[in-house]
C-alpha positions in Angstrom: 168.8 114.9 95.0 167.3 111.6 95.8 167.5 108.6 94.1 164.8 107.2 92.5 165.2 103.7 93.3 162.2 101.8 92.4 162.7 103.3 88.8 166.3 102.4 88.5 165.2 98.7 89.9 162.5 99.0 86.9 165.3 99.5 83.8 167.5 96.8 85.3 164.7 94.4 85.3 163.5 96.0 82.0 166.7 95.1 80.4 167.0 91.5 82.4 164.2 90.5 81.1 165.3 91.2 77.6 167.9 89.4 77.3 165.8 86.8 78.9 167.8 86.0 82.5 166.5 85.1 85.1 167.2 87.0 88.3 169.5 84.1 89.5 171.4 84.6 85.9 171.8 88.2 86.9 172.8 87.9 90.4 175.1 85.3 89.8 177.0 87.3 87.4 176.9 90.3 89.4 178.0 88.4 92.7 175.3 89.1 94.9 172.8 86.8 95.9 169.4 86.3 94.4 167.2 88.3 97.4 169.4 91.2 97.3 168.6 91.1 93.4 165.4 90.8 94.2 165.5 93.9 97.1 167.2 96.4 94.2 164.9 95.3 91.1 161.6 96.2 93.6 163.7 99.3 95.0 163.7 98.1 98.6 167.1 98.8 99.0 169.8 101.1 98.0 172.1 99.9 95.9 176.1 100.6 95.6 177.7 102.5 92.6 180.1 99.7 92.5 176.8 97.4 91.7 174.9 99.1 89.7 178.2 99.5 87.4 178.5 95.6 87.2 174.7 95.2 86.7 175.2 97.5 83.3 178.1 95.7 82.3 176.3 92.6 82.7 173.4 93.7 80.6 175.3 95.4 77.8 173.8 98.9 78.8 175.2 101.9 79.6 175.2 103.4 83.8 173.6 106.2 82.2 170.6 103.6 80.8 169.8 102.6 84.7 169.8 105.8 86.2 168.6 108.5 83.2 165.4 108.6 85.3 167.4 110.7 88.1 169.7 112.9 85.6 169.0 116.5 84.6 170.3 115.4 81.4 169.2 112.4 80.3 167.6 113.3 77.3 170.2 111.6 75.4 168.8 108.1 77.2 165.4 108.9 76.4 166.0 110.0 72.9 167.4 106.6 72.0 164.6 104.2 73.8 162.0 106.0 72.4 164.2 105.1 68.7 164.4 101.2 69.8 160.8 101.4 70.8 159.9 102.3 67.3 161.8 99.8 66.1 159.5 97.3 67.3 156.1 99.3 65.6 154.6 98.6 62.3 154.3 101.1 59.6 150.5 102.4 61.1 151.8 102.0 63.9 154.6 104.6 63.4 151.6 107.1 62.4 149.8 106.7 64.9 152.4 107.6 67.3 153.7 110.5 65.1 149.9 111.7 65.8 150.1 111.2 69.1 153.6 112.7 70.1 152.6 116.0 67.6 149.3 116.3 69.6 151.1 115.6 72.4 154.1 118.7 71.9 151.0 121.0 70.8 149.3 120.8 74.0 152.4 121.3 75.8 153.5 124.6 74.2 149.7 125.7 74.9 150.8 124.9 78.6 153.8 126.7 78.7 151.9 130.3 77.4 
């Protein structure tokens, strides 16, 4: 299996950005310098278990959280950012998405016969 890269570089700056740092704040932490920050937040470079560990430490998330993208099982991961995401919607809002995700599972099973 390869690595997705560019979508684990996408969660870290994801969850950077929520807890409003700056990549200088993140690298900093980390102990790597601000390009190389930089290099794994675009996906131009591979980064080191070792690194990605201390980047999820540093952001309060889980290793699982930066790479669910790449696991068979990451359902879990999934499961509870599509719960924080709701957090953030209104009442309608919540409808409307409960629309769209049962339309959404219908036309799937339709798929799958």
């Amino acid at each position: 299996m390869k690595l997705d890269y560019c979508a684990i570089g996408m969660r870290i700056k994801e969850r950077r950005m929520k807890k409003e740092w700056s990549q200088e704040m993140l690298a900093s932490t980390v102990g790597i310098s601000n390009p190389h920050m930089s290099n794994i937040e675009r996906g131009k470079t591979k980064v080191s278990l070792a690194t990605l560990i201390d980047i999820a430490n540093a952001l309060d998330t889980t290793f699982d959280a930066l790479i669910c993208d790449n696991l068979v099982k990451g359902k879990a991961v999934f499961d509870e950012e599509i719960s924080q995401k709701l957090e953030e919607c209104s009442e309608e809002d919540i409808r409307i998405v409960y629309d769209m995700v049962k339309a959404l599972v219908k036309s799937l099973a339709k798929r799958k016969h």
